[in-house]
NUMAR-884223 format. One line per 8 residues: their letters; for each residue x, y, z of C-alpha. Coordinates in nm, 2 decimals, padded with zeros to 4 digits. Example, Ala and Ser with C-alpha at 12.3 -4.5 7.8 and 13.67 -1.06 7.14 Angstrom:
NUMAR-884223
as	01.23 -00.45 00.78  01.37 -00.11 00.71;
This chain:
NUMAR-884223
xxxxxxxx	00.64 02.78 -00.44  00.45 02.65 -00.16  00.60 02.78 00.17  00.38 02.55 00.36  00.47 02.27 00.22  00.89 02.37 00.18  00.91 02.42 00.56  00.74 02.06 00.60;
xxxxxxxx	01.00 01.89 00.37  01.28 02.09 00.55  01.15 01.93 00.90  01.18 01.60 00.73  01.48 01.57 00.59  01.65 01.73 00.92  01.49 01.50 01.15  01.59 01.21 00.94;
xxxxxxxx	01.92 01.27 00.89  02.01 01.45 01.20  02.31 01.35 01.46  02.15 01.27 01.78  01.93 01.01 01.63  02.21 00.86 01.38  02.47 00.87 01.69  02.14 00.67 01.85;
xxxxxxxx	02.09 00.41 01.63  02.44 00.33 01.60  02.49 00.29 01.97  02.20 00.05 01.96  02.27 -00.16 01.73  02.63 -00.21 01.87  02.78 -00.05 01.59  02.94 00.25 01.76;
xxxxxxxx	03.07 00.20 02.11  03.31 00.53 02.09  03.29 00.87 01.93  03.55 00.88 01.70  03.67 00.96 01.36  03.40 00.75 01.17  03.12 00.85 01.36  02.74 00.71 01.28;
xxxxxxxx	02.65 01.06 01.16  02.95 01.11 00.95  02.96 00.76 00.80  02.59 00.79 00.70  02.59 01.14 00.51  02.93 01.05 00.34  02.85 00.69 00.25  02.49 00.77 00.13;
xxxxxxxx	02.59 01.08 -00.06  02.83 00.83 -00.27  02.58 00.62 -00.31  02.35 00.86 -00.45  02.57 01.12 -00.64  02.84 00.94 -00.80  02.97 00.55 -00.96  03.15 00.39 -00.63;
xxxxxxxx	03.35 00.11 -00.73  03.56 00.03 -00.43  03.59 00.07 -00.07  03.89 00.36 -00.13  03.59 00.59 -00.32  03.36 00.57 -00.04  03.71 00.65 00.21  03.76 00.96 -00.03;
xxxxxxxx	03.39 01.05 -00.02  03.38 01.04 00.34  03.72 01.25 00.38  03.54 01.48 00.11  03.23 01.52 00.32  03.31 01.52 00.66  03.63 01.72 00.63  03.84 01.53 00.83;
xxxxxxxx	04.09 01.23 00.69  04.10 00.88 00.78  04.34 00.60 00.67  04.22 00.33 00.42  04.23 00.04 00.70  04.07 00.19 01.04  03.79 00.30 00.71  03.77 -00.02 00.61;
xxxxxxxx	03.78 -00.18 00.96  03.42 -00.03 01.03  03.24 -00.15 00.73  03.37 -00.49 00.78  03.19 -00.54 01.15  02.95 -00.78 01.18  02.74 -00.48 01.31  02.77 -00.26 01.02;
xxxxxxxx	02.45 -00.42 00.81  02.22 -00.40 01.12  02.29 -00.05 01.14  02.26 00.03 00.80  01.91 -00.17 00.80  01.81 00.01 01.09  01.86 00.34 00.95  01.66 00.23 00.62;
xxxxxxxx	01.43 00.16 00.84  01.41 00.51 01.03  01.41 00.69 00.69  01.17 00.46 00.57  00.91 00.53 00.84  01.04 00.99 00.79  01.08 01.01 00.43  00.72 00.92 00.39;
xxxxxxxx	00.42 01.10 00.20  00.16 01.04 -00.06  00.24 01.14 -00.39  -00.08 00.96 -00.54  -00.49 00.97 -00.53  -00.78 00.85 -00.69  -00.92 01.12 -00.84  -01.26 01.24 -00.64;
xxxxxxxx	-01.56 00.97 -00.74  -01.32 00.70 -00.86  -01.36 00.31 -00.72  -01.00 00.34 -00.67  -01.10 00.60 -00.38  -01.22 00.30 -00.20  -00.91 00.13 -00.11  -00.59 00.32 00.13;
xxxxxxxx	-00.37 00.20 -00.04  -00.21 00.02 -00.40  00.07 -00.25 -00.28  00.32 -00.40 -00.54  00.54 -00.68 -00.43  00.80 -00.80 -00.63  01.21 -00.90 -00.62  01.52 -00.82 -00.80;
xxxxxxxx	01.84 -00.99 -00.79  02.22 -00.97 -00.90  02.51 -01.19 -00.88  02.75 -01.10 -00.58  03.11 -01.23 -00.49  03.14 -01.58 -00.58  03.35 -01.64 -00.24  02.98 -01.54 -00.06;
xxxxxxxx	02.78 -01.83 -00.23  02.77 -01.99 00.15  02.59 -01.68 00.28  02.42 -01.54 -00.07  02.34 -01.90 -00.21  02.22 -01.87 -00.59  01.95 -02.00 -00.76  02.18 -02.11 -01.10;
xxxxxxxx	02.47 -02.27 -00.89  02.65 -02.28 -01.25  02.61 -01.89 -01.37  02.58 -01.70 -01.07  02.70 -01.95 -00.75  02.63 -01.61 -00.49  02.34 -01.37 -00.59  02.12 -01.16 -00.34;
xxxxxxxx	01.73 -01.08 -00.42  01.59 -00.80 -00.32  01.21 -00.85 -00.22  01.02 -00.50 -00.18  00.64 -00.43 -00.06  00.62 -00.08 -00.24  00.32 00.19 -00.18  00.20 00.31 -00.51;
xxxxxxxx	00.01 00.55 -00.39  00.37 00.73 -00.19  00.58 00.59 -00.44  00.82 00.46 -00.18  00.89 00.07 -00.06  00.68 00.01 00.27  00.92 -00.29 00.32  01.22 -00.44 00.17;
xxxxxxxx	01.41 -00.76 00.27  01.72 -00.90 00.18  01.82 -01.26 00.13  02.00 -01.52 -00.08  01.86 -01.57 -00.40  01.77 -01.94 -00.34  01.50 -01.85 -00.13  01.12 -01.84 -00.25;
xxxxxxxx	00.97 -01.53 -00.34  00.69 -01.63 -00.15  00.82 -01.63 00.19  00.84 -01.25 00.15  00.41 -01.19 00.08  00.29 -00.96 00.32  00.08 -01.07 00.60  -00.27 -01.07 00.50;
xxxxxxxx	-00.39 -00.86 00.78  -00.16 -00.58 00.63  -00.36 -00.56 00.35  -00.69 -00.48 00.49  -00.90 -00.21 00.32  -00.57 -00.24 00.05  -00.58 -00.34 -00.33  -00.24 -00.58 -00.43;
xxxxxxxx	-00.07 -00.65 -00.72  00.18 -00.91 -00.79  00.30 -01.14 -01.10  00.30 -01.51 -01.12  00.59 -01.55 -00.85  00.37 -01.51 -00.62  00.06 -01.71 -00.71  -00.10 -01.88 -00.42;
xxxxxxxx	-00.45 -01.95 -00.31  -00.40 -01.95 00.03  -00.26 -01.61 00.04  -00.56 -01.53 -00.18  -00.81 -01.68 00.09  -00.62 -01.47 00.34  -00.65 -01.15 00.21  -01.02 -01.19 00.11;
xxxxxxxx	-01.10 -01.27 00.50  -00.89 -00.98 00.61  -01.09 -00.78 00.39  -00.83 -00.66 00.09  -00.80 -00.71 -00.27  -00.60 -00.83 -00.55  -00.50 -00.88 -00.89  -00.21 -01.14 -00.90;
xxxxxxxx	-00.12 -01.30 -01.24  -00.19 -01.66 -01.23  -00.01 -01.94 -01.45  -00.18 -02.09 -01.74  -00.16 -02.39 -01.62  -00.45 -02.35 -01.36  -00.75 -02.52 -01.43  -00.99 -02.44 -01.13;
xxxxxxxx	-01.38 -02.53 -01.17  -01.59 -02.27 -01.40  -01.91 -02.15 -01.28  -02.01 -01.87 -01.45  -01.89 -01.54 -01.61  -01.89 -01.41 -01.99  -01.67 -01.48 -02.27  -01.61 -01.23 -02.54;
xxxxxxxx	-01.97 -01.01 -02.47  -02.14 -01.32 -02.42  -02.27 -01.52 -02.11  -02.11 -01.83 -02.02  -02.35 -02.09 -02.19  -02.53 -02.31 -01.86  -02.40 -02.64 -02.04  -02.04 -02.53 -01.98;
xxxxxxxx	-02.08 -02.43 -01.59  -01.93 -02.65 -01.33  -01.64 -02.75 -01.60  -01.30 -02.71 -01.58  -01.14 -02.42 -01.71  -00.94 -02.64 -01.97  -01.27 -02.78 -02.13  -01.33 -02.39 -02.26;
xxxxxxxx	-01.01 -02.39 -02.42  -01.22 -02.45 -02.79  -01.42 -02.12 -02.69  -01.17 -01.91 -02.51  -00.92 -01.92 -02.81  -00.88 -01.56 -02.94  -01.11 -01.40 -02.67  -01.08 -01.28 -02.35;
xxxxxxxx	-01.32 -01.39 -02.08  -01.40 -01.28 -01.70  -01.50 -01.59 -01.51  -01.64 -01.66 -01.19  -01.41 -01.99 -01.05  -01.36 -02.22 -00.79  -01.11 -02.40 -00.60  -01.09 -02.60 -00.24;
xxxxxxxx	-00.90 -02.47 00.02  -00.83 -02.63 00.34  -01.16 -02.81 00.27  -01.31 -02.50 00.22  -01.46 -02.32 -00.16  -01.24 -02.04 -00.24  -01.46 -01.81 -00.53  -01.21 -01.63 -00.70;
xxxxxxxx	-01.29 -01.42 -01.05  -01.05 -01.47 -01.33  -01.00 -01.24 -01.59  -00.83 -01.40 -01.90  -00.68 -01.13 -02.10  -00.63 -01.23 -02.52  -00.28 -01.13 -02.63  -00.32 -01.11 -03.04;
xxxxxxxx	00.10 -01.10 -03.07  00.17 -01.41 -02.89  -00.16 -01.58 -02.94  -00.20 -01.64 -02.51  -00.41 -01.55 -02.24  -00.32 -01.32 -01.97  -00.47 -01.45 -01.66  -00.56 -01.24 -01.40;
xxxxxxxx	-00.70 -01.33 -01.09  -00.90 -01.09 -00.85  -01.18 -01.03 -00.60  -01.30 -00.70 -00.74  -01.60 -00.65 -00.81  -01.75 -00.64 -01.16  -01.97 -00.37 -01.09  -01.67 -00.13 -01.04;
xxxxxxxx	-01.39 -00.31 -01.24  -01.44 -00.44 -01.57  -01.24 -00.65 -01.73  -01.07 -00.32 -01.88  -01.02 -00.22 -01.56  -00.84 -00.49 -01.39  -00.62 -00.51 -01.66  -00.51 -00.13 -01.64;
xxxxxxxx	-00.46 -00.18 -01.30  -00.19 -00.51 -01.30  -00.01 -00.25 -01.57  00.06 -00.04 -01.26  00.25 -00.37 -01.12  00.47 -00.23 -01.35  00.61 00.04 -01.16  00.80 -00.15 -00.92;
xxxxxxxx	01.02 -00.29 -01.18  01.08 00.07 -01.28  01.15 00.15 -00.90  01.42 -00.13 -00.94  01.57 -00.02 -01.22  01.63 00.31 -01.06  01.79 00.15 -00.72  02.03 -00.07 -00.97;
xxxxxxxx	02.13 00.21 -01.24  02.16 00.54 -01.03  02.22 00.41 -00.67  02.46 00.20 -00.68  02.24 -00.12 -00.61  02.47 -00.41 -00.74  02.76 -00.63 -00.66  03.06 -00.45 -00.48;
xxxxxxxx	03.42 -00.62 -00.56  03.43 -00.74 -00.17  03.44 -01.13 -00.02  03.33 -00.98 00.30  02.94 -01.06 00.34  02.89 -00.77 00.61  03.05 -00.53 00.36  02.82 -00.64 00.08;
xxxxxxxx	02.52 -00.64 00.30  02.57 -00.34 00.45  02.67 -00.16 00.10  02.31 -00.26 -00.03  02.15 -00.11 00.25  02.32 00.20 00.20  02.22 00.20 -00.18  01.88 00.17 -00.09;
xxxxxxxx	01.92 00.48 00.18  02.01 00.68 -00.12  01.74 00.55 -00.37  01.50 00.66 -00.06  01.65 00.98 -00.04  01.65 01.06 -00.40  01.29 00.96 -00.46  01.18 01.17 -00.17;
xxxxxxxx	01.33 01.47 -00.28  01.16 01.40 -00.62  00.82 01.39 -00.48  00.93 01.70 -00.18  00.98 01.87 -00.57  00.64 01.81 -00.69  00.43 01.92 -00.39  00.63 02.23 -00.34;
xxxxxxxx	00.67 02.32 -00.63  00.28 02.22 -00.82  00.49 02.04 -01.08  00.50 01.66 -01.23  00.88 01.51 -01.15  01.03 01.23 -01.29  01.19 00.99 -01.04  01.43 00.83 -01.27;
xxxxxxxx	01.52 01.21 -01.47  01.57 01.33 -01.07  01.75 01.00 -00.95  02.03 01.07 -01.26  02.03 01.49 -01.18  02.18 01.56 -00.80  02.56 01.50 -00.87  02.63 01.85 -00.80;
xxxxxxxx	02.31 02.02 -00.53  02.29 01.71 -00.33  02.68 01.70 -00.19  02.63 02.06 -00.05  02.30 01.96 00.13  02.48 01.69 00.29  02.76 01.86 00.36  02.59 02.15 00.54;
xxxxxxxx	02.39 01.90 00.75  02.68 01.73 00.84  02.84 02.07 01.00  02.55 02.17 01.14  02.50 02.43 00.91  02.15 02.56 00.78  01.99 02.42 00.50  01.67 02.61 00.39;
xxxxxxxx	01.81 02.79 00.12  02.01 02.45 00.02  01.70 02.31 -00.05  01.51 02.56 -00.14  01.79 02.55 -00.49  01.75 02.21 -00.50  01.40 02.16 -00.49  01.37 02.44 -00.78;
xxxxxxxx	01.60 02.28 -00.99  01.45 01.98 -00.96  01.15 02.16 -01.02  01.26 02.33 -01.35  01.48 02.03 -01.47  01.28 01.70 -01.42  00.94 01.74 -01.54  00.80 01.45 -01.66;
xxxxxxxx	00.84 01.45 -02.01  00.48 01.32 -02.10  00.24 01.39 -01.85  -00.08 01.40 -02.11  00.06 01.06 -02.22  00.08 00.94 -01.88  -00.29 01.00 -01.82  -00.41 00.85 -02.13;
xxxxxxxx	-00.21 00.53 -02.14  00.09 00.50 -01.82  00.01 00.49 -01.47  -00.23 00.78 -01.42  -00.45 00.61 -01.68  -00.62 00.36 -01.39  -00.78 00.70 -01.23  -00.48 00.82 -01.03;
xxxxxxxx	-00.33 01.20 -01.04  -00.11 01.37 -00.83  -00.15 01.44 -00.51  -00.17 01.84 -00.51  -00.39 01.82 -00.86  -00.65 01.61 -00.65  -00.67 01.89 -00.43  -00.78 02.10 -00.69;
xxxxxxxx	-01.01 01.83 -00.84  -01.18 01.80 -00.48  -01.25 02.16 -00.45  -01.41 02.17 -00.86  -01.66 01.89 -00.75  -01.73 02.04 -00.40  -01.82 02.39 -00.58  -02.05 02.22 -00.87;
């Protein structure tokens, strides 16, 4: 075990979750305005813990969890009364946000010599929705009016390289994807990923004068101007230049192709390289576009980096199936709000005590193994934070059962074809890795 690194994830967690600042943020976002039963710090710990340890179904299992955790009872109603203020999402947001910014912590690097070292950081974005109440549809409109009339979307900005969400927004699912893209200027010196939802060219400009990269999936629909690039292994012929990419449709059939294209832009030329991926099952290109270079991305490349896009559907799945992330039986919007935000504090919570488990302990953890494994260590860590009580030793178990119980169950797999294939290792393995080249 590495002590070093155990007394660093202790500070965390106890700074994150600890009273004065809880009691804080509750004050200021008009939440609390008197101590009392349900106080910030107690409403936190029990709410989250349910959220992260157990099914909750109604409103009555997260009174029972809190009665469970904080050791004092409090009737169904006054309970209920403080989730249903208009303040109680705001202060759940606000405390995503402060565990958001103490939680954090690269998990992920380049190994030493890769192009990947260039860039600070790999940024998915992405959304996931679910139906919600049907008496919400004025505040959570849906997209399908007819199926789902009220449905939320979650839109996250998620760090590959700490295996967290950097952002995350809420909003009704009617609303475009789009409006939710990061601001260019964020992604300086940073490489993005994103699917077809999110296919703009101004966005794309942006990013490339604010001096970031890409790889966004386009539609197939596109049909900018060609100017150069190779097809199969061979150079684009000089008769096809400055044709549209639809007129190659005869020679792309059955090959993929990395093109050099062009579109206008605010009056402007925006070069942009495609990369047009063959798919022999359904007989389709993959298009890719991107601003990497050639000379450190081949077409190989850029498409085993948009399978790390990937991950953030995986980091959904994981908020939706073992936090609670879903519709609660409620027609009270700041209930459902504020329930989602406390899903998410858990899914945070969870995934950092994952990686806390890997850097302590040297091992490979699985996020989604850990994420369905702390039904019975968690609730005493809680607990004992609540009271005041110490934790080392708390975590110290947990963390070694996490470290013992949730190895990933194919880490040689993982490098050869899943998400460490692209040139990426764990953190405390590229330490290692650093030291081997700096000796030779």
């Amino acid at each position: 075990m590495n002590s070093k690194q155990a007394t660093t994830v202790l500070g965390q967690l106890e700074a994150a979750l600890n009273k004065a600042d809880l009691t804080r943020i509750g004050k200021e976002t008009g939440f609390t305005q008197r101590l009392r039963t349900v106080t910030p710090h107690r409403l936190v710990l029990a709410i989250v813990g349910a959220m992260a340890c157990r099914r909750v179904e109604t409103i009555a299992d997260l009174q029972r969890s809190f009665h469970a955790v904080a050791g004092v009872g409090v009737e169904y109603k006054p309970f209920h009364n403080q989730l249903v203020k208009e303040t109680f999402p705001v202060f759940m947001y606000a405390v995503f946000e402060s565990l958001l910014g103490q939680l954090a912590g690269q998990t992920l690097a380049a190994v030493p010599g890769h192009a990947l070292r260039g860039f600070e950081d790999i940024v998915i974005q992405d959304g996931s929705s679910f139906a919600v109440h049907e008496a919400l549809k004025a505040h959570f409109p849906g997209r399908f009016t007819t199926v789902s009339p009220a449905a939320v979307e979650i839109h996250a900005t998620v760090s590959l390289l700490q295996g967290q969400a950097l952002s995350v927004s809420i909003a009704p699912d009617s609303q475009g994807e789009r409006d939710f893209l990061p601001h260019p200027e964020q992604l300086r010196g940073k490489l993005f990923l994103a699917d077809r939802g999110y296919m703009d060219l101004n966005f794309c400009a942006g990013v490339i004068a604010a001096g970031g990269s890409f790889v966004i999936r386009f539609a197939r629909s596109i049909n900018p101007i060609v100017v150069g690039g190779t097809i199969g292994d061979r150079p684009l012929a000089a008769r096809k230049s400055g044709g549209h990419l639809r007129d190659l449709a005869t020679a792309l059939h059955g090959r993929s192709a990395d093109l050099d294209v062009g579109w206008v832009v605010d009056g402007d030329e925006l070069p942009i390289r495609l990369v047009l991926s063959w798919n022999k099952s359904t007989k389709e290109h993959m298009i890719l576009a991107t601003n990497l270079p050639r000379e450190a991305f081949d077409l190989e490349a850029v498409r085993a980096l948009y399978r790390l896009r990937w991950q953030i559907e995986l980091l959904f799945k994981e908020w939706k199936s073992y936090a609670n992330l879903r519709a609660f039986c409620t027609r009270k919007a700041p209930i459902a709000e504020g329930l989602i935000w406390a899903a998410l504090c858990a899914a945070l919570l969870k995934r950092f005590l994952a990686h806390a488990a890997q850097v302590v302990h040297r091992a490979e953890i699985s996020t989604r193994v850990t994420a369905m494994s702390l039904a019975h260590h968690l609730p005493q860590l809680l607990a004992a934070l609540l009271h005041g009580r110490p934790i080392r030793r708390l975590l110290n178990q947990l963390l070694a059962f996490l470290a013992g119980s949730c190895k990933r169950a194919h880490p040689a797999r993982d490098r050869a074809t899943g998400r460490l294939a692209s040139g990426l290792r764990p953190t405390y393995l590229n330490a290692r890795l650093a030291t081997c080249v700096a000796k030779n």
